[in-house]
TORPA-4810 file (N, C-alpha, C, O; in nm, 3 decimals):
<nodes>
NODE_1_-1.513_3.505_-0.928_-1.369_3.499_-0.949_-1.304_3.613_-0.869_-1.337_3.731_-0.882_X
NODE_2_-1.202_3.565_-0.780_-1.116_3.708_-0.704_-1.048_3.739_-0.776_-1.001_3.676_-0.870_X
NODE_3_-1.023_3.893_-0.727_-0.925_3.939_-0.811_-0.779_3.930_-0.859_-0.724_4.009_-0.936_X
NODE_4_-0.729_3.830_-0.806_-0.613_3.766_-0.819_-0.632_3.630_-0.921_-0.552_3.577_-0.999_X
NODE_5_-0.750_3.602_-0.892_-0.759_3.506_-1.042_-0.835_3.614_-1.185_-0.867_3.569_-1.295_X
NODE_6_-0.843_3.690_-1.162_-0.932_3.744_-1.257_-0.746_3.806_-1.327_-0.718_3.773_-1.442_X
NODE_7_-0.644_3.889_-1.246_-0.563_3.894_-1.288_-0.493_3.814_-1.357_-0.465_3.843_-1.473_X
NODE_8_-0.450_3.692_-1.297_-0.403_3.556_-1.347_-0.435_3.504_-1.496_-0.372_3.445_-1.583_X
NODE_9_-0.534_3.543_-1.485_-0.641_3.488_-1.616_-0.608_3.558_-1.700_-0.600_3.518_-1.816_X
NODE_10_-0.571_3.728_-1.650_-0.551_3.834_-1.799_-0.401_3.772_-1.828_-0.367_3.709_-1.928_X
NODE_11_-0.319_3.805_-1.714_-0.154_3.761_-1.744_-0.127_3.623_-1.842_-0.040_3.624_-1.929_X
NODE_12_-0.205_3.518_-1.818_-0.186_3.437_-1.900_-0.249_3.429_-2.034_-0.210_3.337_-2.106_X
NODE_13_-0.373_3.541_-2.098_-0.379_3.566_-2.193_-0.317_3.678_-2.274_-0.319_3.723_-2.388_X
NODE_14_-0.261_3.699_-2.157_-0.161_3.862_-2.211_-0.045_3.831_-2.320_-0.004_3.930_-2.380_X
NODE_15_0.012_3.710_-2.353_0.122_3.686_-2.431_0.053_3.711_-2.608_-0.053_3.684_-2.664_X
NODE_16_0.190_3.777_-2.649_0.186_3.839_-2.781_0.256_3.947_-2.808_0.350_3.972_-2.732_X
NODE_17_0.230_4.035_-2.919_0.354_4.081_-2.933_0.317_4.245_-2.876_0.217_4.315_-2.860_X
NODE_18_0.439_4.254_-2.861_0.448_4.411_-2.745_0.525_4.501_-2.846_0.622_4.466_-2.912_X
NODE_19_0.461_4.636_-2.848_0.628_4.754_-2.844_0.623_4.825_-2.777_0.538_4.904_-2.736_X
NODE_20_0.774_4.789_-2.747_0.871_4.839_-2.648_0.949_4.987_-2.629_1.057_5.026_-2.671_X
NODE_21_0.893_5.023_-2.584_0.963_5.187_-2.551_1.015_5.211_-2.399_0.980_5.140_-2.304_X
NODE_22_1.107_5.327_-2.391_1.170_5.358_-2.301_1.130_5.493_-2.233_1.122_5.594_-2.303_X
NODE_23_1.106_5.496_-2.110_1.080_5.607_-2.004_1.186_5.596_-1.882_1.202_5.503_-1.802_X
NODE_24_1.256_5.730_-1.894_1.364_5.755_-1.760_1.437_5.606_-1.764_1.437_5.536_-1.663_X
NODE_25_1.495_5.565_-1.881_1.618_5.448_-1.881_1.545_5.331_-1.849_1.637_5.251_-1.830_X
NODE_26_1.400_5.247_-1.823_1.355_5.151_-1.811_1.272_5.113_-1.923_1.244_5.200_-2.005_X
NODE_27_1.231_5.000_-1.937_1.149_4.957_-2.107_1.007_4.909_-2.054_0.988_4.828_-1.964_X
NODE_28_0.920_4.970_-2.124_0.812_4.921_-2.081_0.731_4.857_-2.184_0.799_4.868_-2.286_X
NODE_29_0.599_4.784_-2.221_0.568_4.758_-2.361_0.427_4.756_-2.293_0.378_4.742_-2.181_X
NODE_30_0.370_4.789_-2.485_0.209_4.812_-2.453_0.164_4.721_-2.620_0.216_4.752_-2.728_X
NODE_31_0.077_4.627_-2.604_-0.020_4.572_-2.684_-0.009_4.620_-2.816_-0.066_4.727_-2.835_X
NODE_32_0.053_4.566_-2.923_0.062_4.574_-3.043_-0.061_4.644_-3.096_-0.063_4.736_-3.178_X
NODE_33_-0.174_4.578_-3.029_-0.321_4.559_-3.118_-0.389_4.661_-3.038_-0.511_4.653_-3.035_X
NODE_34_-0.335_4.749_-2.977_-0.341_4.893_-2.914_-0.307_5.006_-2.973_-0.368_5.113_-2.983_X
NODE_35_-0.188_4.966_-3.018_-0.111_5.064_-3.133_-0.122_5.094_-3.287_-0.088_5.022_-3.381_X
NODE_36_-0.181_5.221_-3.288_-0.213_5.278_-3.417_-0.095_5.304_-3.557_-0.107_5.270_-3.674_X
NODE_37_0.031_5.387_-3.476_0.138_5.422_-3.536_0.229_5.486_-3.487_0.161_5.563_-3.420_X
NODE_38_0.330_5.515_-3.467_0.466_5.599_-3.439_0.478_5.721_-3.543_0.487_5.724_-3.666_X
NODE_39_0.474_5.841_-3.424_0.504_5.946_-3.513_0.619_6.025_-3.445_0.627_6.030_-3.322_X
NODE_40_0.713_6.090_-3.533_0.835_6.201_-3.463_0.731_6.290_-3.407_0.609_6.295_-3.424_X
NODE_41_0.798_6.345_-3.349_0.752_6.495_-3.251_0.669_6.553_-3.343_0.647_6.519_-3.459_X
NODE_42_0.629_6.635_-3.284_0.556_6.781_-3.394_0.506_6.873_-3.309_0.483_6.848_-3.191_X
NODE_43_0.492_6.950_-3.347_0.443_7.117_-3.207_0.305_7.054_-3.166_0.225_7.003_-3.244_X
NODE_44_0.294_7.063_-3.054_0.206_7.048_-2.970_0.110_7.157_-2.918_0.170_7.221_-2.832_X
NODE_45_-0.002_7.198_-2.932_-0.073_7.304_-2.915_-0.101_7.247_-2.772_-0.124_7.128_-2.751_X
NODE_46_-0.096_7.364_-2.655_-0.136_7.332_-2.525_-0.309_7.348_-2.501_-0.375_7.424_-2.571_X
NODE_47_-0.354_7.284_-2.415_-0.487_7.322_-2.422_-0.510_7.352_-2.259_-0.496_7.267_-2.172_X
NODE_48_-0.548_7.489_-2.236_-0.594_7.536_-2.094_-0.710_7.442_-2.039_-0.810_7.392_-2.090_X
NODE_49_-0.635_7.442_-1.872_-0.725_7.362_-1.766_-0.718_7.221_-1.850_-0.809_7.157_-1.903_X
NODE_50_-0.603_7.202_-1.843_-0.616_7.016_-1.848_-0.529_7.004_-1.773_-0.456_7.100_-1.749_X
NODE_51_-0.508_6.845_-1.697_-0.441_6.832_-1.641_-0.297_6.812_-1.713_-0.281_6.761_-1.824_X
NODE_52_-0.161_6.882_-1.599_0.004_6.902_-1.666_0.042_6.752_-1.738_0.146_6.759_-1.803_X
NODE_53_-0.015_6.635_-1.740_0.033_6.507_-1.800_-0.031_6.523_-1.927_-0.003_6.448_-2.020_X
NODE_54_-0.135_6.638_-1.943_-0.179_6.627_-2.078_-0.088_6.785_-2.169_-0.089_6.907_-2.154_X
NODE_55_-0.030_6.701_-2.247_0.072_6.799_-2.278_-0.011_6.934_-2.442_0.031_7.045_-2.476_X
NODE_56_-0.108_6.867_-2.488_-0.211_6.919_-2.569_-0.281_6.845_-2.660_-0.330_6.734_-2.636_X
NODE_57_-0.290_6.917_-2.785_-0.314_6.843_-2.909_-0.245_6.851_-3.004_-0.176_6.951_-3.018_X
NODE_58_-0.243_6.728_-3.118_-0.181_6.759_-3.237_-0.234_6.751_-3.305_-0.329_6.677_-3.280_X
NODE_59_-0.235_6.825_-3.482_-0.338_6.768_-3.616_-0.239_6.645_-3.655_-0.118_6.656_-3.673_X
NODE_60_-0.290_6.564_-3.662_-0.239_6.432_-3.743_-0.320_6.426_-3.867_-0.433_6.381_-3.848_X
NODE_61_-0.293_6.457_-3.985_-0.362_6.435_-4.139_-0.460_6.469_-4.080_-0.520_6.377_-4.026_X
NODE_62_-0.511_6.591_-4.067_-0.685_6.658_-3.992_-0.724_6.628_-3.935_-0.824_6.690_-3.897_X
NODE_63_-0.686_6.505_-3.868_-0.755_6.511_-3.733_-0.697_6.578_-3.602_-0.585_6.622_-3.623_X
NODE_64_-0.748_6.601_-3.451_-0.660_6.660_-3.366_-0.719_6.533_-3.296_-0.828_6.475_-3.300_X
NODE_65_-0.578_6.512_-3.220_-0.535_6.394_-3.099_-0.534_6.446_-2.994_-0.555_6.567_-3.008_X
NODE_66_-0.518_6.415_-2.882_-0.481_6.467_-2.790_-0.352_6.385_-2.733_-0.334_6.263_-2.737_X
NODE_67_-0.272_6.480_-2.682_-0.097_6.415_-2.650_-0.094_6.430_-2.491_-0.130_6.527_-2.425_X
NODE_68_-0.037_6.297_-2.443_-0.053_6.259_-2.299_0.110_6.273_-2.248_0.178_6.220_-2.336_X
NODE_69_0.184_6.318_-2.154_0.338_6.314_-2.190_0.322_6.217_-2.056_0.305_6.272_-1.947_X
NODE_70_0.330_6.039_-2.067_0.373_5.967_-2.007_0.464_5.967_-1.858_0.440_5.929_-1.743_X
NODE_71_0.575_6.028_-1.925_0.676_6.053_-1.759_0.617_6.145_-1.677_0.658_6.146_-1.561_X
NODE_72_0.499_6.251_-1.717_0.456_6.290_-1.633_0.323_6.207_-1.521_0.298_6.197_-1.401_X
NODE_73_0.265_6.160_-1.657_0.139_6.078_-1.608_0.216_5.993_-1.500_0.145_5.979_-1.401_X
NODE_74_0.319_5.942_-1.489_0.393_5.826_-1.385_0.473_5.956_-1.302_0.565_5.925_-1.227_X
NODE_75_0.443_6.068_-1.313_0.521_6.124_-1.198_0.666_6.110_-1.205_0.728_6.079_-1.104_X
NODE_76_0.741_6.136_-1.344_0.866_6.144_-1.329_0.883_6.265_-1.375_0.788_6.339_-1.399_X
NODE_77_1.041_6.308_-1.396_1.058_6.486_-1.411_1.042_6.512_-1.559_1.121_6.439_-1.619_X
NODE_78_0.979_6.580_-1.634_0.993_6.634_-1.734_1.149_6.637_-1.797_1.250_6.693_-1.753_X
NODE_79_1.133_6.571_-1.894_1.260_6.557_-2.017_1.241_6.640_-2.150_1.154_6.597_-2.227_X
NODE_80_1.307_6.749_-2.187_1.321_6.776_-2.261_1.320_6.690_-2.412_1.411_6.611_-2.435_X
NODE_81_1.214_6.711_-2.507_1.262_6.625_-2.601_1.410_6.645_-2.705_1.469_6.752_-2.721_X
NODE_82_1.453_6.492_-2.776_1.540_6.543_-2.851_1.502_6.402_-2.962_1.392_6.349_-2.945_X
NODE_83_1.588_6.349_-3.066_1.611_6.314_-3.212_1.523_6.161_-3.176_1.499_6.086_-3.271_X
NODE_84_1.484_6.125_-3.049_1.506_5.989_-3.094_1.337_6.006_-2.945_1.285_5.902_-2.905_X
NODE_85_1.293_6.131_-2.899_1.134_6.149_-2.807_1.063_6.094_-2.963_1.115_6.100_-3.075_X
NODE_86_0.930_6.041_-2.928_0.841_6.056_-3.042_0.718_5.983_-2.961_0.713_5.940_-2.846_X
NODE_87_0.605_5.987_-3.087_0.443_5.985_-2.995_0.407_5.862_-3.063_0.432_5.853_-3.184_X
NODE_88_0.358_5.776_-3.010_0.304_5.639_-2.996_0.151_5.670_-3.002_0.090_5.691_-2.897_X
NODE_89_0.093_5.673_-3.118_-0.030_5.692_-3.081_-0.152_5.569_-3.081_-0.135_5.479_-3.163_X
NODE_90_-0.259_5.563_-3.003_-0.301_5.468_-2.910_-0.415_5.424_-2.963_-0.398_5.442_-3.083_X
NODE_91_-0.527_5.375_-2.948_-0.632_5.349_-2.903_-0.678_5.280_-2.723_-0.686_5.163_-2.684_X
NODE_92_-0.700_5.404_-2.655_-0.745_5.387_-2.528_-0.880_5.426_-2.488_-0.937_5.532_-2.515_X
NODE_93_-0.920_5.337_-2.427_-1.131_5.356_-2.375_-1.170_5.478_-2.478_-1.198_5.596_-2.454_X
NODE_94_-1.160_5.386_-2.632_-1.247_5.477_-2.730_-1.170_5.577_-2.769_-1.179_5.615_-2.886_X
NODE_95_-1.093_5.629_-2.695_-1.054_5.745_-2.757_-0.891_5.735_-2.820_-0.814_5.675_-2.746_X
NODE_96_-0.840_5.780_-2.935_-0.712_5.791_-3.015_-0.663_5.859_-2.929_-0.720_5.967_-2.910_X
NODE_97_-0.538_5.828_-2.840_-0.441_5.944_-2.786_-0.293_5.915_-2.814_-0.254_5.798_-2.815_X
NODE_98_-0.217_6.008_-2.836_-0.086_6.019_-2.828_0.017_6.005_-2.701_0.027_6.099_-2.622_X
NODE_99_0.084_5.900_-2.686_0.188_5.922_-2.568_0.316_5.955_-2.603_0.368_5.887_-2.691_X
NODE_100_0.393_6.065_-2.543_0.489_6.080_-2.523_0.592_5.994_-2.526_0.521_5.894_-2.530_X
NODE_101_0.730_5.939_-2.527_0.798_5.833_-2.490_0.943_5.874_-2.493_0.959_5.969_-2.570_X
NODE_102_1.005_5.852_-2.460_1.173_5.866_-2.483_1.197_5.830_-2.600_1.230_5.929_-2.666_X
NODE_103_1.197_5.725_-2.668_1.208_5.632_-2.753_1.178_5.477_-2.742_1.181_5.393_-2.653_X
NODE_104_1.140_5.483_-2.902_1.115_5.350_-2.924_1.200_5.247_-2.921_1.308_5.271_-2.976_X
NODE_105_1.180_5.111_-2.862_1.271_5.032_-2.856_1.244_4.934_-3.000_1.297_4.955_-3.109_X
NODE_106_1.179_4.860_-2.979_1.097_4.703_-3.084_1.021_4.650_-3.079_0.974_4.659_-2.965_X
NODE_107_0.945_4.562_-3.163_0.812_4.469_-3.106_0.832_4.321_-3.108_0.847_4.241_-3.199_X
NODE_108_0.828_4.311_-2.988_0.844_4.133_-2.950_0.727_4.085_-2.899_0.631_4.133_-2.840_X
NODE_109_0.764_3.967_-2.941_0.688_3.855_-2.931_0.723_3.743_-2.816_0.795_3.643_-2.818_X
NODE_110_0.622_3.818_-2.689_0.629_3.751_-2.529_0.533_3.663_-2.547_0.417_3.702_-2.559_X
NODE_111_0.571_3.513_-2.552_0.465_3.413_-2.495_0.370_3.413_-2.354_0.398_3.509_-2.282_X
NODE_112_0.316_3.368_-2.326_0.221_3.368_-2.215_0.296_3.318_-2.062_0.268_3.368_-1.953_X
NODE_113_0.376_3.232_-2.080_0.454_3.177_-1.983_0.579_3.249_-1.946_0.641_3.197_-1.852_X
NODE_114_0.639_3.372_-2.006_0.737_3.432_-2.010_0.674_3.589_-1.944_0.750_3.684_-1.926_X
NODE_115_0.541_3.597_-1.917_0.458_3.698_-1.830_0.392_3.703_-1.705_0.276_3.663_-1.697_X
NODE_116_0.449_3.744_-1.612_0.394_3.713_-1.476_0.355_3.841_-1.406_0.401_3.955_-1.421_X
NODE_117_0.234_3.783_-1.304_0.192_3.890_-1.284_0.245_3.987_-1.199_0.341_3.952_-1.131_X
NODE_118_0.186_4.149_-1.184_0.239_4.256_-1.166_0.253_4.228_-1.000_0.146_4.199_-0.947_X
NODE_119_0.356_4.234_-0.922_0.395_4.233_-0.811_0.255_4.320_-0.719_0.174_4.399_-0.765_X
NODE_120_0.267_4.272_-0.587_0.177_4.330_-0.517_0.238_4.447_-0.426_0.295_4.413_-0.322_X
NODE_121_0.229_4.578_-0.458_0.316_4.666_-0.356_0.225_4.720_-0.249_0.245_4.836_-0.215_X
NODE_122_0.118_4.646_-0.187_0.042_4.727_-0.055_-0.075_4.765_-0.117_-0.101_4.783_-0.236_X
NODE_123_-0.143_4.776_-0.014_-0.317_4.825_-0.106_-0.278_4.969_-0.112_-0.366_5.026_-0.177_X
NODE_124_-0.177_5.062_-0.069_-0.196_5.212_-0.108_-0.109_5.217_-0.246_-0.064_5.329_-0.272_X
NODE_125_-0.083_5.126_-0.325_-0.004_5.125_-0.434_-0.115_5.067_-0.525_-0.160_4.953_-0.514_X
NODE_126_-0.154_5.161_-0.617_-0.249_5.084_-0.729_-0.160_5.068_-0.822_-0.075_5.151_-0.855_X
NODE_127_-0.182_4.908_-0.889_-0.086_4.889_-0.951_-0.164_4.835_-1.074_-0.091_4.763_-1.142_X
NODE_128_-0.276_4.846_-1.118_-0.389_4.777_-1.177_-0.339_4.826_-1.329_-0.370_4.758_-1.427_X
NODE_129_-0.279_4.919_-1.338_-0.234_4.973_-1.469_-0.123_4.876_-1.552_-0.114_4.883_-1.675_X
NODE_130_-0.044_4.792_-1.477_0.035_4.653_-1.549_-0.038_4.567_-1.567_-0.120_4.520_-1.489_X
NODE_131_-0.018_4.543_-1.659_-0.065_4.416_-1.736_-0.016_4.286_-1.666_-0.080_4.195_-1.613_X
NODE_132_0.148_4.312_-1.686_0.213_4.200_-1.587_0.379_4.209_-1.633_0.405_4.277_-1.732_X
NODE_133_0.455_4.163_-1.583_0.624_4.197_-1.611_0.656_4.065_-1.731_0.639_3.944_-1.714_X
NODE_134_0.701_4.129_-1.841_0.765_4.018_-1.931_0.892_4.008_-1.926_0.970_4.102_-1.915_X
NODE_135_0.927_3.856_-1.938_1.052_3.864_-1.944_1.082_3.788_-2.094_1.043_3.685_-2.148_X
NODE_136_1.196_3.926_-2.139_1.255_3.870_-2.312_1.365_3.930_-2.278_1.374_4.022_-2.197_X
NODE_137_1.477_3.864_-2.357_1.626_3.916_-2.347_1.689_3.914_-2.257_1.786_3.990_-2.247_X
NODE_138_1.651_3.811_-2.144_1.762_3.838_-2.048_1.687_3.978_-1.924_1.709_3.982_-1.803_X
NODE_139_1.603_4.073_-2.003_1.564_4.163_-1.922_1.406_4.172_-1.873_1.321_4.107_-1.934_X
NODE_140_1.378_4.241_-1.780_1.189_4.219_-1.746_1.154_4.370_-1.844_1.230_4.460_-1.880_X
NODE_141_1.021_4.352_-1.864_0.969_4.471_-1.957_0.834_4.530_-1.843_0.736_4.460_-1.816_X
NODE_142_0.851_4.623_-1.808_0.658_4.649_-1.805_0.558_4.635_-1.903_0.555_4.709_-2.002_X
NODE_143_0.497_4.569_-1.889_0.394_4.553_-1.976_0.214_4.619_-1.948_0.111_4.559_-1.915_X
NODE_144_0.234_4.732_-1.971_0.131_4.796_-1.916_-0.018_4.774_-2.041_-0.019_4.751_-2.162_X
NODE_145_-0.130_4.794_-1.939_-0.294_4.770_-1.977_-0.330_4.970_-1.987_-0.373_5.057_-1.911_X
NODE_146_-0.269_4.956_-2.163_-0.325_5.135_-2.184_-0.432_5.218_-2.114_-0.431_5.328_-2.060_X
NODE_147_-0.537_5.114_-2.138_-0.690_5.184_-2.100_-0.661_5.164_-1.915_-0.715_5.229_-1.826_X
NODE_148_-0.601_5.100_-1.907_-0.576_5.140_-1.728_-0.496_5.262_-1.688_-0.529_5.340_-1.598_X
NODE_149_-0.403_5.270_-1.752_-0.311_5.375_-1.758_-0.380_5.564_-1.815_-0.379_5.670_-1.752_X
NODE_150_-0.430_5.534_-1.954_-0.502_5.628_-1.956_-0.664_5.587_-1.874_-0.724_5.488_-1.912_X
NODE_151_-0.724_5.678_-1.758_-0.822_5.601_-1.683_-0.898_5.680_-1.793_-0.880_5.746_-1.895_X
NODE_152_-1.048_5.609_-1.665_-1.197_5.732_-1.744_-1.137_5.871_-1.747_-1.109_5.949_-1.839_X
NODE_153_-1.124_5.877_-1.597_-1.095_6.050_-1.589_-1.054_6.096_-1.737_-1.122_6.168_-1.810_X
NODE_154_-0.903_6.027_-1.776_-0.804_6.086_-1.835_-0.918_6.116_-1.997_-0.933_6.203_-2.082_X
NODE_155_-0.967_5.997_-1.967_-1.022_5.959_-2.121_-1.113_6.109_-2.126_-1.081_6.207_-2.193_X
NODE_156_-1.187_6.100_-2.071_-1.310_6.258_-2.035_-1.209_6.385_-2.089_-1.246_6.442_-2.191_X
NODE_157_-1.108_6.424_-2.037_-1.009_6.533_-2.033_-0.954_6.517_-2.157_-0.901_6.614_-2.211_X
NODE_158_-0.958_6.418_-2.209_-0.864_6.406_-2.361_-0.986_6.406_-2.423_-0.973_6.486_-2.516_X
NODE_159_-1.062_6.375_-2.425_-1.227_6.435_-2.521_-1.246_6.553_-2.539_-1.273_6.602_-2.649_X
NODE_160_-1.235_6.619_-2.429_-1.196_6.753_-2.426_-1.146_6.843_-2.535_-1.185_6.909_-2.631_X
NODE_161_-1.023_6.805_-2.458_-0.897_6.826_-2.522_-0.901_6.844_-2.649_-0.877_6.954_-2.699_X
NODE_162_-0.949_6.682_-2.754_-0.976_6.696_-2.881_-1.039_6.769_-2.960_-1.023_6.796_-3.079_X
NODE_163_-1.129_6.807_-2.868_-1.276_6.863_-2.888_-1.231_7.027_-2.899_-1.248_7.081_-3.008_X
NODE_164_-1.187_7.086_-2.813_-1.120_7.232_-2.842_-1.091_7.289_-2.929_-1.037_7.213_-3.009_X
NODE_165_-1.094_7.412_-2.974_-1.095_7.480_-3.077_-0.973_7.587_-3.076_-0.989_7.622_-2.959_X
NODE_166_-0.896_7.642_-3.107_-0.776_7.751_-3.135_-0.884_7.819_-3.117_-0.863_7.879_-3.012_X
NODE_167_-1.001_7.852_-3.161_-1.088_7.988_-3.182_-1.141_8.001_-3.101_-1.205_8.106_-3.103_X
NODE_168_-1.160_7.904_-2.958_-1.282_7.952_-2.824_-1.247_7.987_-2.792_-1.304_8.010_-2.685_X
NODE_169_-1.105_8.058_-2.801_-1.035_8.182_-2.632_-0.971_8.276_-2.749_-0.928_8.250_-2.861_X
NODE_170_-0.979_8.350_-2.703_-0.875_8.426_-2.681_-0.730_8.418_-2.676_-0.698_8.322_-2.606_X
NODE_171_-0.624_8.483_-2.726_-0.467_8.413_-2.693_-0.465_8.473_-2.546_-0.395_8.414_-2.464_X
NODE_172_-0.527_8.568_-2.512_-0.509_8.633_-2.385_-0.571_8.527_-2.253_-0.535_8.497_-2.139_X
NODE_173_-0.686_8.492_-2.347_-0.730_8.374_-2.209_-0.647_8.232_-2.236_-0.629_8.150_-2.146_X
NODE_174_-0.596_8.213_-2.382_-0.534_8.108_-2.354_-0.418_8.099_-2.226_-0.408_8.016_-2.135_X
NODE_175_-0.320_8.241_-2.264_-0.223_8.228_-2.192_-0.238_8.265_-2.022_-0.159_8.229_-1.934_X
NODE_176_-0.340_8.334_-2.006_-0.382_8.336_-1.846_-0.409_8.213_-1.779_-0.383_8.208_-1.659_X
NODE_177_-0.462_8.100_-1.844_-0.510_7.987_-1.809_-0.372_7.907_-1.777_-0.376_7.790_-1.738_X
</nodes>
C-alpha cells in the first residue's frame, strides 16, 4: 500500500468525535479517545535541558506529567497565559502528556466524508502530523494525529521529564541549566 493510500485509509477512518481547541486564532482538533481531561493552568515546574516546547512538569493528584506548550512545538511566538490558556492532557506513544492550548473550543462529531486529507506542501514540509482537515460549521478544523505531533524523540524527553526529581540538582544547577 503507498503512502497516499495508507493515508486515505486513515482519513476515512478518522471520522468521530474531535475536541476542538484554539492556537494563535485557528481551531485545531485531536481524537476524543486520546483525551484524558481538561485542566486550568497550574505552576509548571521547569525541567533543565529539555527541549523550549517542553514547558515542564505538573503534579496532577500525585502524579507528575510532563507539559508540552504546543505554539511552541509548531513554532509560533510564545503567549502569555490568561483565564481561558488551559492543559489538555493526552495519551501520546504511551506516555500521559499535557498540552498547552489557548483555549478550548467543543467536541464534535466529524463524519468520515466531511475529512479530507492533509494537503501536500512539498517533500521539505512534513506534514504527517495531520490527521486530515475537517470540515464542521461552515469552517475547516486541523485535525491532528497526537502521537505524530508528540514524536519518539518528544516522547523519550517527556519520560524524562516525568521521571525528574526537584531533589537531583541543586536550585543552583537548576537555574544555570
Amino acid at each position: 500500500m503507498s503512502r497516499a493510500e495508507t493515508v486515505e485509509v486513515a482519513a476515512a477512518e478518522a471520522g468521530g468525535k474531535f475536541l476542538t481547541f484554539f492556537l494563535a486564532g485557528e481551531e485545531y482538533g485531536l481524537e476524543i479517545l486520546k483525551v484524558q481531561e481538561i485542566i486550568g493552568m497550574m505552576p509548571i515546574t521547569p525541567v533543565p535541558r529539555t527541549p523550549s516546547h517542553i514547558r515542564g512538569v505538573v503534579n496532577l493528584r500525585g502524579k507528575v506529567i510532563p507539559v508540552v506548550d504546543l505554539r511552541l512545538k509548531f513554532g509560533m511566538s510564545f503567549k502569555e497565559q490568561n483565564d481561558e490558556t488551559c492543559i489538555i492532557v493526552v495519551q501520546a506513544n504511551e506516555v500521559q502528556t499535557g498540552i498547552v492550548v489557548d483555549s478550548v473550543s467543543e467536541v464534535l462529531d466529524i463524519p468520515p466524508q466531511a475529512i479530507e486529507d492533509a494537503p501536500s506542501f512539498g517533500s521539505s514540509v512534513n506534514s504527517d502530523y495531520i490527521l486530515g482537515i475537517g470540515k464542521a460549521e461552515g469552517k475547516v478544523k486541523l485535525l491532528l494525529d497526537i502521537d505524530k505531533v508528540l514524536t519518539t524523540e518528544d516522547a523519550a524527553d517527556l519520560s524524562a521529564a516525568s521521571t525528574w526529581t526537584a531533589g537531583s540538582e541543586s536550585e543552583e544547577e537548576r537555574l544555570a541549566a
